[in-house]
C-alpha positions, -999 to 999 in steps of 0.1 A, spaced: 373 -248 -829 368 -260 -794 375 -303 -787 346 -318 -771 355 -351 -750 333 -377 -743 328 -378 -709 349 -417 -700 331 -444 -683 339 -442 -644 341 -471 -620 336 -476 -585 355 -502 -562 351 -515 -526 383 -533 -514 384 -555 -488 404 -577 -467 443 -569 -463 465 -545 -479 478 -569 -502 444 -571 -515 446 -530 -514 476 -531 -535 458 -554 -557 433 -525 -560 456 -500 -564 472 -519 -599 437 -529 -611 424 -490 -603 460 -474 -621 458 -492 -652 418 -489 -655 427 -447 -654 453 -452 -679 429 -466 -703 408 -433 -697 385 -445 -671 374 -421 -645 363 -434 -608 330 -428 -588 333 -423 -551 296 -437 -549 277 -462 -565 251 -442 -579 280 -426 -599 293 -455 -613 295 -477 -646 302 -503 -632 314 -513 -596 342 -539 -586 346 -558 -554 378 -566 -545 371 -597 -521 387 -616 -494 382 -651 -484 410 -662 -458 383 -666 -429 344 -677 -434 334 -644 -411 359 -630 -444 342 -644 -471 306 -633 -453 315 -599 -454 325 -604 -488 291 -613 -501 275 -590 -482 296 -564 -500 289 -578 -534 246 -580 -522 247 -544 -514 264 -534 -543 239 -555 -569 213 -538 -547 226 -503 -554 242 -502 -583 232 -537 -601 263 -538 -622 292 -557 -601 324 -575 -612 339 -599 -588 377 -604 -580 399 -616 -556 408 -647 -532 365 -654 -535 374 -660 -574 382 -697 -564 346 -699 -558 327 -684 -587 302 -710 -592 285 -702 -554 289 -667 -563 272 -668 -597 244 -688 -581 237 -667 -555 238 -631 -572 227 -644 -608 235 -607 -620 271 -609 -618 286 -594 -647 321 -614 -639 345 -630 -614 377 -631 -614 404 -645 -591 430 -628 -569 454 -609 -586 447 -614 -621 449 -580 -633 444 -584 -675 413 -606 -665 392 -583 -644 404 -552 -667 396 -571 -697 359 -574 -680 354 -538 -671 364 -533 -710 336 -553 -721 313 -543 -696 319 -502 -699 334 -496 -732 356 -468 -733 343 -444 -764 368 -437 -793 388 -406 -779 427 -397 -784 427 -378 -756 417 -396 -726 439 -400 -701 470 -400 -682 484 -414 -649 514 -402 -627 541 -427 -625 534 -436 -593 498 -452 -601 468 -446 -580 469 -453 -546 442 -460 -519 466 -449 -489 473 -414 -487 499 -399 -505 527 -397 -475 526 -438 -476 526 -468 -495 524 -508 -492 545 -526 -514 543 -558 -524 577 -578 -529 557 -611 -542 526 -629 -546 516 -666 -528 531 -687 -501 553 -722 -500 538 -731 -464 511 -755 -461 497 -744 -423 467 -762 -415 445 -730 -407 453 -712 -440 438 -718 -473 459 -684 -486 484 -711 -512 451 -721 -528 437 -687 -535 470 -675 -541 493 -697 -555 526 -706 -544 556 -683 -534 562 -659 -569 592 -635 -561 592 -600 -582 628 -588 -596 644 -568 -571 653 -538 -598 614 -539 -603 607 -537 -566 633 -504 -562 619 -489 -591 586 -488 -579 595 -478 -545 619 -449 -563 587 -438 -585 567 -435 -550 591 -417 -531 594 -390 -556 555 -387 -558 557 -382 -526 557 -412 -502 571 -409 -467 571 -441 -457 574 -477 -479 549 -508 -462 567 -539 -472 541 -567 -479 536 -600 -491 526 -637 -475 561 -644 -469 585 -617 -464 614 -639 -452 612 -660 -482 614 -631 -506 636 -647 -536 639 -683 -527 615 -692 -559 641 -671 -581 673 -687 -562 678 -649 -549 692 -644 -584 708 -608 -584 697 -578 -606 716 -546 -617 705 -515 -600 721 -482 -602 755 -500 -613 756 -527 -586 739 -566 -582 711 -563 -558 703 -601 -553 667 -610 -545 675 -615 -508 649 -600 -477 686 -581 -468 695 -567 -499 666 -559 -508 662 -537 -472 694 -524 -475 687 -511 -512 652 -496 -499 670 -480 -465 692 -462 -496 659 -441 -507 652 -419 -481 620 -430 -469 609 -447 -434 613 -485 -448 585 -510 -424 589 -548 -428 553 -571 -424 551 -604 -424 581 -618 -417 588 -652 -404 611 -659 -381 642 -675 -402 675 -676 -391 684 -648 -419 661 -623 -404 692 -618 -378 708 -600 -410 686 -568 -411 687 -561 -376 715 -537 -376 700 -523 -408 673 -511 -380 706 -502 -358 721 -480 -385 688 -462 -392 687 -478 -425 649 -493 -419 627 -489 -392 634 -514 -360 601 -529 -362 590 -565 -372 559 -583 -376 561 -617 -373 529 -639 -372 538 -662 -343 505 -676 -344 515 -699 -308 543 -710 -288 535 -744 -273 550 -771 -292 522 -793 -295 495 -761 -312 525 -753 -335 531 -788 -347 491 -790 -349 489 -763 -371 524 -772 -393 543 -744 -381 584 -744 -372 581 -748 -333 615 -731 -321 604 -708 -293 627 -713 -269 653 -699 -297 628 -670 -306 631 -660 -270 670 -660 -272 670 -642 -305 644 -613 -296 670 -604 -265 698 -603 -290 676 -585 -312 673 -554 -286 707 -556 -274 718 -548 -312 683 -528 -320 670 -515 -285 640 -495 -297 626 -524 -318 589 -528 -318 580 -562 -327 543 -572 -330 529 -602 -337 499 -619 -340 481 -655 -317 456 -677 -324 435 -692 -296 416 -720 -293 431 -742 -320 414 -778 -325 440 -796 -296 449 -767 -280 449 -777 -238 448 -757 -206 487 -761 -203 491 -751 -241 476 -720 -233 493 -712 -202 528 -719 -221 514 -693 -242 512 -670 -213 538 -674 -201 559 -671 -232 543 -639 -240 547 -624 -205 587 -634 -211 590 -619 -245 573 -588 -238 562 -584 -272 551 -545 -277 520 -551 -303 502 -580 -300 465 -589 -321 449 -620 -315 421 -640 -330 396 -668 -319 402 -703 -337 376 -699 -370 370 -730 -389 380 -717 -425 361 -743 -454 392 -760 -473 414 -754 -443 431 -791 -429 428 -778 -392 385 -780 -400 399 -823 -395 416 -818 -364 397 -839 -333 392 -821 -297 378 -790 -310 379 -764 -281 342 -751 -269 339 -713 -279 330 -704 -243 367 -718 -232 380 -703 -265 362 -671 -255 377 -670 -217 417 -677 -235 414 -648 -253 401 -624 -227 430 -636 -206 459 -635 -236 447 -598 -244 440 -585 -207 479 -596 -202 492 -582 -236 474 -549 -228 494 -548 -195 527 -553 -210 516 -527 -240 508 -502 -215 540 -508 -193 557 -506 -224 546 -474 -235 545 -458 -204 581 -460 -208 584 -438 -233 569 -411 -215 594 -382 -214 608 -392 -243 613 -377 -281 606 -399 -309 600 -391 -348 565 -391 -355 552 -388 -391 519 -370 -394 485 -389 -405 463 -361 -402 457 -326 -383 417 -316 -369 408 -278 -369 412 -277 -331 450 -271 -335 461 -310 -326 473 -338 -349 474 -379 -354 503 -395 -359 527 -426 -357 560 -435 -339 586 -456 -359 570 -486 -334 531 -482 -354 521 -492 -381 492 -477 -398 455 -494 -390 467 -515 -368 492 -504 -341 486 -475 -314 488 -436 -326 508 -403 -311 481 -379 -304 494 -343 -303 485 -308 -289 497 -273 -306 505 -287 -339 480 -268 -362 509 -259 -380 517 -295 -390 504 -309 -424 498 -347 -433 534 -361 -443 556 -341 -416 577 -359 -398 587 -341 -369 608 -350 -329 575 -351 -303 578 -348 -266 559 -377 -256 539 -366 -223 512 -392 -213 505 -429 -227 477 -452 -222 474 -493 -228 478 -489 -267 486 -449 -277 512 -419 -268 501 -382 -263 529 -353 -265 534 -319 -282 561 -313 -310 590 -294 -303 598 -263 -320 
């Protein structure tokens, strides 16, 4: 006699803001299917839907709610979570509907919600997950997370009281995971969290057993551990501390990727000390030359803020020229954004957004010079590109070792129809253009 299942509750989710709050998503969505829930690509399809919401910027937290209005409007049953969790009570009052909010990265909390809003119906048989979890990347790569929170206090962030302070995972944990995504399938491994560089320093880089050796919960180990798996390794978010000199011949023995992102933020003295940040650039510039004598293909991007409460017209032309000397080959920027809670919302001689507005025309006209002089080096070269995705027409997307996915440039390609997502194959660069590369691969 034939089983008839009940058909499980299924569950929509819109995720915002970065891809730690994507990985956030990723735990909440894999242990929501291993309960038996099902998912809904669209709202009308859904049980209930969660918004996964960010709140590091007010233009942030805006798109937020407008996420959370148009899902009430569409669907009408919402759970809240994320960094806007700190601010329920505003949330509650403006969509009175709300079926819960929860805060950033509390997992049993927003599952426990769903539970009680969508009960699953009594069933033995529903359901089972791969080992990897679910993912909301595609399957050739994955961000992980290394730890939760931040120990700096700068005066433009408000991330330590959404997030907590710095809250290091075990490093066995860590190489487990990344093993477990590997053999599902992962090409390359994202490494995420607020503080990369500090990795460990809450646990006192206490070492764990792993495969028969001590791994200690170091930035290095840990790197050299994950070089170990097989997969392209990417560092984010990494701060500038004297350690970080210890993983660049990692990079120079093809363990991890030479690339680094390093959130600058400034150079002049006077913004950095403004917004409570180490101000060592001069020694910066001296260690990004050694850098590329040990590592010459490193790609290291970085991201400015203009316009900071303080910030003068010879602040920003240090800025200038600091950038033009360290020829930095990915650069984002963003206009000074009064964030509410933020310290730096206190700071006198706020800069006019038309003068805020000229700074970073000039700041990204330059950087798009030296990225474009930059990659028009690379022009007759071959570089390992791993595939993204290939169109119908017989050409293909993909990234260098020097890109990272989203927000870095892309290698376009011609005659490679016979490529497929995950391939990571030598390219012929042939052409390049302020921010991308355009080759063919070779046979």
């Amino acid at each position: 006699m034939a089983t008839t299942l009940p058909s499980p509750p299924k569950i929509g989710m819109v995720s915002l803001g970065c891809p730690k709050n994507l990985v956030d998503s990723e735990r909440i969505l894999t242990k929501l299917r291993s309960d038996g829930y099902a998912m809904s690509p669209d709202y009308a399809g859904a049980d209930v839907v969660l918004v996964n919401t960010c709140g590091f910027l007010d233009s942030a937290k805006e798109e937020s709610l407008e996420a959370i209005g148009e899902a009430i409007a569409e669907n009408g049953r919402v759970i809240v979570t994320g960094c806007m969790g700190k601010e329920a009570e505003m949330i509650r009052a403006k969509f009175p509907g709300i079926l819960a909010v929860t805060g950033a990265h509390q997992y049993e909390e927003v599952v426990g919600a769903v539970h009680e809003a969508a009960p699953m119906p009594p069933s033995a048989f529903l359901n089972l997950v791969p080992d990897s979890g679910l993912k909301l990347t595609p399957r050739h790569y994955s961000y992980l997370k290394i730890s939760e929170g931040c120990n700096h206090r700068c005066s433009f962030c408000i991330i330590p009281s959404l997030r907590g302070d710095l809250v290091s995972r075990r490093p066995d944990a860590i190489l487990r995971e990344a093993e477990k995504l590997i053999e599902a399938g992962t090409k390359e491994l994202l490494v995420i969290s607020q503080d990369t560089s500090a990795y460990g320093v809450d646990i006192r880089h206490q070492p764990r057993m792993w495969h028969g050796e001590e791994v200690r919960a170091h930035m290095t180990d840990l790197s050299r551990e994950l070089g170990k798996l097989g997969a392209w390794v990417r560092l984010h978010y990494v701060y500038p501390y004297p350690h970080v000199d210890q993983v660049i011949p990692l990079m120079a023995e093809g363990l991890i990727l030479p690339y680094l992102d390093i959130p600058f933020q400034h150079a002049s003295r006077n913004v950095l000390k403004l917004m409570k940040r180490p101000a060592n650039e001069t020694k910066v510039l001296e260690r990004i030359k050694t850098w590329r004598t040990i590592a010459p293909d490193i790609a290291i991007r970085s991201t400015f803020v203009v316009g900071f409460p303080g910030e003068t017209e010879d602040d920003f032309a240090y800025l200038m020229d600091w950038l033009e000397e360290a020829q930095l080959d990915r650069v984002g920027a963003f206009r000074f954004e009064p964030v509410e809670g933020a310290a730096a919302n206190d700071l006198p001689n706020h800069v006019p957004e038309e003068i805020k507005e000229e700074r970073y025309a000039r700041l990204m006209e330059l950087t798009a010079r030296i990225s474009a002089d930059k990659l028009q080096a690379k022009v007759g070269r071959t570089l390992d590109v791993i595939i993204d995705a290939v169109d119908e027409e017989g050409g293909a997307t993909g990234r260098s070792k020097a890109d990272a996915p989203e927000i870095d440039g892309e290698v376009f390609l011609r005659d490679a129809g016979h490529l497929k997502q995950g391939d990571i194959v030598a390219v012929s660069i042939e052409d390049a253009d302020e921010h991308d590369l355009y080759g063919v691969p070779l046979a």
